[in-house]
N, C-alpha and C positions, 0 to 999 in steps of 0.2 A: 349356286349363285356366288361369284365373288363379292367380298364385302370390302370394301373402303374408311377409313376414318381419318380424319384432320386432327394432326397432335397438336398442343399449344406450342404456340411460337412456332412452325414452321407452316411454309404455305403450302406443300404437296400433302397427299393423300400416300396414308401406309394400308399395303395389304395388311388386312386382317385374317383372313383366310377363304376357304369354300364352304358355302353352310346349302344346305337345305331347307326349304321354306315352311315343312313339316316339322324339321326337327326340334326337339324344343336344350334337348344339351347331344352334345359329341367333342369329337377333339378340339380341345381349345388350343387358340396359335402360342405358340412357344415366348411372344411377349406379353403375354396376357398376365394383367396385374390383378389380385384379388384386393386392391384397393379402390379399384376404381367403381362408379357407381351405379344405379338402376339405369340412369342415360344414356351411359360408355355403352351401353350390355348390346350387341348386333340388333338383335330381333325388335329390343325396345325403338331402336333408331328406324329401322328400316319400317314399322307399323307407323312411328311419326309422321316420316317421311310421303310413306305409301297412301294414308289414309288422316289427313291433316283433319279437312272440314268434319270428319266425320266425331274426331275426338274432340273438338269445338263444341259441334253441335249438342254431344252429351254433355261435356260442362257446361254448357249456356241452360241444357235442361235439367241437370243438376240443379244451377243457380237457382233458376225458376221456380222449380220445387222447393227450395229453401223459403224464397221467399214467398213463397204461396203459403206455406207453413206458416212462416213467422207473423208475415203482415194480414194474409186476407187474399181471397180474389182481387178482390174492386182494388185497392191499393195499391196488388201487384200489375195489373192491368193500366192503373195511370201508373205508375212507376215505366211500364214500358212505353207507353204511346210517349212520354216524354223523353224518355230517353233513344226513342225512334224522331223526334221531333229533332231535341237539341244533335243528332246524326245529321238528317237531312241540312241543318242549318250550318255546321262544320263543312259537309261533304260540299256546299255551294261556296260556301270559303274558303274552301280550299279547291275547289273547280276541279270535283272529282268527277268523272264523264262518266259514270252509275248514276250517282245523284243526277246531275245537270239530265240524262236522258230520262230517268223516271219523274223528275219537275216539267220537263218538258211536255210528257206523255199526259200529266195531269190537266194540265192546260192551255 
């Protein structure tokens, strides 16, 4: 797979090189800075990239677990229906067509 990356300050995209999607180290390209950081790193970008809601969806269940710890079921339970409520009340203000089609559906 070729890899692509956007340097600061310019608009195109620099080869980075050709990786394998197995691979986890091999030749690194000839400008490769050992400054730079876990983000720059191919494999980190490309799992971003590749697999967005999925790392969401663990930090969301992170979170949850946190506060499931800290506060309680019952607490973290209105903590979300509220914070699914003051959603719903943004997404109609902002005439998001998620929102508007699931307000719709309700009634």
């Amino acid at each position: 797979m070729r890899l692509y990356t956007k340097e600061n300050g310019r608009s195109d995209f620099v080869y980075i090189g050709d990786f394998e999607l197995g691979q986890l180290q091999g030749p690194r390209p000839q400008h490769f800075s050992p400054k730079r950081g876990l983000m720059d790193h191919p494999r980190v970008c490309y799992t971003l990239w590749r697999y967005p809601r999925t790392l969401l969806s663990m930090a969301l269940g992170l979170i949850l677990g946190i506060l499931i710890l800290a506060l309680g079921f019952f607490q973290t339970l209105l903590l979300s229906v509220l914070v699914f409520i003051g959603y719903l009340i943004g997404g109609f203000l902002d005439r998001n067509p998620r929102v508007l089609r699931f307000l719709q559906n309700l009634g």
